[in-house]
C-alpha positions in Angstrom: 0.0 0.0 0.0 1.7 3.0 -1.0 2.3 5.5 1.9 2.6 9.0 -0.2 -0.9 10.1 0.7 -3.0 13.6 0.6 -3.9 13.9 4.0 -7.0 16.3 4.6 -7.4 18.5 7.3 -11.1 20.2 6.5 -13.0 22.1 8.8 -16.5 22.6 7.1 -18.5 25.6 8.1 -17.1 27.2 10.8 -18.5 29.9 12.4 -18.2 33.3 10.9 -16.4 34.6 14.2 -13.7 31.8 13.8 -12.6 34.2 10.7 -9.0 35.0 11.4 -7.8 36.4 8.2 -8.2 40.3 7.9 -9.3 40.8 4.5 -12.0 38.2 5.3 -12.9 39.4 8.3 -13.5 42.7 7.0 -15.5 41.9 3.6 -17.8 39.8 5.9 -18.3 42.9 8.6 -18.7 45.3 5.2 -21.7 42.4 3.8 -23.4 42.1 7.7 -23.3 46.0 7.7 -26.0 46.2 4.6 -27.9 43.4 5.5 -31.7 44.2 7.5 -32.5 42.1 10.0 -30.9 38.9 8.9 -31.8 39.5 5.6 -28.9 39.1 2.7 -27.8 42.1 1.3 -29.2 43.3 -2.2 -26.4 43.0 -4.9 -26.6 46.7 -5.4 -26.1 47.7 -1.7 -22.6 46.4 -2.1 -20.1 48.3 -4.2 -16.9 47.1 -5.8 -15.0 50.0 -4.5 -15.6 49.3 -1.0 -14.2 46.0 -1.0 -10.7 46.8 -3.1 -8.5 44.6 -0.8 -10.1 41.2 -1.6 -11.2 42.4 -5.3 -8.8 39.7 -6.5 -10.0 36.7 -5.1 -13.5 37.2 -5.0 -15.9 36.0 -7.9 -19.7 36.6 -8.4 -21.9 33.9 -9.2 -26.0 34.0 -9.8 -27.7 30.8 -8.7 -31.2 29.9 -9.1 -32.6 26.5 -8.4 -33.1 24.1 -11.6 -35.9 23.1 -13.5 -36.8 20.8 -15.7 -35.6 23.1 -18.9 -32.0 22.8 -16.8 -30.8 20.2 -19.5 -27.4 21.6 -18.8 -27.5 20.1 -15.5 -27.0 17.0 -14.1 -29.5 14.9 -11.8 -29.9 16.0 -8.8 -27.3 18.4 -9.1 -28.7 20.9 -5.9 -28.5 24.1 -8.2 -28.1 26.0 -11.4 -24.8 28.4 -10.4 -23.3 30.6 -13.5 -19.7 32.5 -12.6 -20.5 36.2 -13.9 -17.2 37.6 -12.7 -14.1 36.3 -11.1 -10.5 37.8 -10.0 -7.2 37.9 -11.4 -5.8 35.9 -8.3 -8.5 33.6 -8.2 -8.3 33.0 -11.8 -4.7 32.1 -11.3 -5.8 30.2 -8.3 -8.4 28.5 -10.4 -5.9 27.6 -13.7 -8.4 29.4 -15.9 -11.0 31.8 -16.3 -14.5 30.2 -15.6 -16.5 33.4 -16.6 -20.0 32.9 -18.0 -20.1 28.8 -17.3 -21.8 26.7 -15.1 -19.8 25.3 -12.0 -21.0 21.6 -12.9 -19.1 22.8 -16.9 -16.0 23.7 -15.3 -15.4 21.1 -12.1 -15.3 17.3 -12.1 -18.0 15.7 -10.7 -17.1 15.1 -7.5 -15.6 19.2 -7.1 -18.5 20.7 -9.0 -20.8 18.6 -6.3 -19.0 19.9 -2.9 -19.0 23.2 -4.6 -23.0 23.3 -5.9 -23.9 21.7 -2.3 -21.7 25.0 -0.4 -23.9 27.2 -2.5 -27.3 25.8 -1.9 -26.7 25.8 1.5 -26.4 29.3 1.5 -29.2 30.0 -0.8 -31.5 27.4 1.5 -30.6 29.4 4.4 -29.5 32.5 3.3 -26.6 32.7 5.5 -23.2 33.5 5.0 -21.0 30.5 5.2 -17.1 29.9 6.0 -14.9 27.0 5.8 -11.3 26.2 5.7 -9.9 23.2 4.0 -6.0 22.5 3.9 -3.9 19.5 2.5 -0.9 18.4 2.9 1.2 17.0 -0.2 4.5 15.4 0.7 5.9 18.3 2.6 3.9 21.1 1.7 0.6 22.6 3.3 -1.8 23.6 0.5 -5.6 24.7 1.0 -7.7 27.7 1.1 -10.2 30.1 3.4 -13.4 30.6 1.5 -16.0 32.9 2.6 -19.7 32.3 0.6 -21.8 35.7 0.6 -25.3 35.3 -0.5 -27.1 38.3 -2.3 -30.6 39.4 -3.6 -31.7 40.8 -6.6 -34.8 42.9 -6.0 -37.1 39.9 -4.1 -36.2 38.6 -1.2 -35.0 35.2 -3.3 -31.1 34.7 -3.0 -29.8 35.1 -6.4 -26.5 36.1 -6.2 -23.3 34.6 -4.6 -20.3 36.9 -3.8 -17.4 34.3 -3.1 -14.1 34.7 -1.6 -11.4 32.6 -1.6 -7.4 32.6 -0.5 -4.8 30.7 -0.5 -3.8 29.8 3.0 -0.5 30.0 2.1 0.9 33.2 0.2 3.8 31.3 -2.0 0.9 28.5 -3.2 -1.2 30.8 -5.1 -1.8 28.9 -8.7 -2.5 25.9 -10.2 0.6 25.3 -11.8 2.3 25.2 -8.3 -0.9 22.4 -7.3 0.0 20.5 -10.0 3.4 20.5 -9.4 3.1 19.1 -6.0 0.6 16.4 -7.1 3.3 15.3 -9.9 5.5 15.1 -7.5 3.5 12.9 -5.4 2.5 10.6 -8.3 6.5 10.6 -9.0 6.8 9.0 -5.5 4.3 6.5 -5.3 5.5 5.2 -9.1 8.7 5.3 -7.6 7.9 3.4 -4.2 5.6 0.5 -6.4 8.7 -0.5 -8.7 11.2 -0.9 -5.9 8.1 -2.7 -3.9 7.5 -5.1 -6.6 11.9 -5.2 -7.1 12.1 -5.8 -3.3 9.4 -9.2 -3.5 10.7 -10.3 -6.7 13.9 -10.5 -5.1 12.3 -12.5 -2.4 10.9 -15.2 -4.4 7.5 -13.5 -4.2 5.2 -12.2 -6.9 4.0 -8.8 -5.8 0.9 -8.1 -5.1 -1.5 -4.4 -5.1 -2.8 -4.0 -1.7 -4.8 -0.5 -2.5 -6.3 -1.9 -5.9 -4.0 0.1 -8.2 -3.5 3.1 -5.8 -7.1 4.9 -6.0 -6.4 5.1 -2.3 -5.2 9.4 -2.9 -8.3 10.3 -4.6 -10.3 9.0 -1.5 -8.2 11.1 0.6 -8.6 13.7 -1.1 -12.2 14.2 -1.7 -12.3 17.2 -3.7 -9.5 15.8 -6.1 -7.7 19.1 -7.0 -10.1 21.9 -6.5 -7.9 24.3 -8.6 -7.9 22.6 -11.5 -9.5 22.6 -14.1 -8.1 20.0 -16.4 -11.0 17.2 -15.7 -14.4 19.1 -16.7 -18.3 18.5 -16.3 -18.7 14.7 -15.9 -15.6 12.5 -15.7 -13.5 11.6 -12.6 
């Protein structure tokens, strides 16, 4: 069984007061400040130039809930989410600009699924949401803060989704560098099966799989590689 692994460390939905970066701190304080009574913000209460420190890694998405004219989404897919407008850094982040697609177009399956289900929550409830999720890759730490805002239109229906998200750390800020670090992982585990099967072979033994041909890091790591967006719409 190979022993190069992506261990998670994910802490889903944590409370907004458990926000320890500034620049998330304070774009959540600006959102609570137009809200009414609970209710989300309208889209237009909020204005880009009051937010100029996180402009980079925040992206707008509108959300509705699907219908039966949705052909463009999957079954039971929880909703119909669009990306309108997205950062430089997040793009960067990302690997590629998702502007004007659907999250379940640009995500694998099992990404575009955490990511739809973070969303709906938010829209269901129309409360702000924050979680942290961080990996470690060999001997790096990779992961990110992300911060879900949910908007109105006009109505009092959620329809829009100001999201924030950064790196946690400041030198991992691109998908290039994520893939990097997986290659080098996959490098290592090709490495440690040949001098595994070498090792038995010199034994006498015929070597044998233990983790059924190493899907054993995927499972780890449930969102696969959040930042990229090499595997689209349908296909882990």
């Amino acid at each position: 069984m190979t022993r190069f692994r992506i261990w998670s460390n994910t802490a889903e939905y944590l409370s907004l007061s458990a926000i320890d970066r500034p620049v998330l701190a304070e774009l959540y304080r600006y959102w609570r400040g137009q809200s009414e009574n609970g209710v989300p913000p309208r889209q237009k209460d909020l204005a880009i130039h009051d937010m100029p420190d996180c402009l980079s890694n925040i992206a707008l998405i509108d959300v509705a809930r699907p219908t039966r004219e949705d052909t463009d989404i999957p079954p039971r897919f929880p909703l119909r989410a669009r990306y309108l407008m997205v950062g430089e850094a997040l793009t960067r982040l990302l690997g590629e600009n998702p502007t004007g697609r659907l999250i379940n177009e640009v995500y694998s399956n099992d990404v575009a699924l955490e990511v739809g289900r973070a969303l709906f929550k938010s829209v269901d409830t129309q409360q702000p949401l924050y979680y942290r999720r961080e990996f470690q890759i060999l001997t790096k730490s990779f992961g990110y803060d992300r911060l879900i805002l949910p908007m109105r239109l006009q109505t009092g229906e959620v329809r829009r989704i100001l999201l924030a998200i950064f790196p946690l750390d400041k030198k991992l800020v691109s998908a290039d560098q994520w893939r990097s670090e997986l290659s080098k992982l996959e490098a290592m585990e090709r490495m440690e099966s040949r001098m595994a099967t070498a090792w038995a072979e010199s034994l006498g033994y015929a070597a044998t799989s233990e983790d059924g041909g190493g899907s054993e890091k995927s499972k780890d790591m449930e969102t696969q590689n959040y930042f990229d967006l090499s595997t689209r719409g349908g296909g882990d």
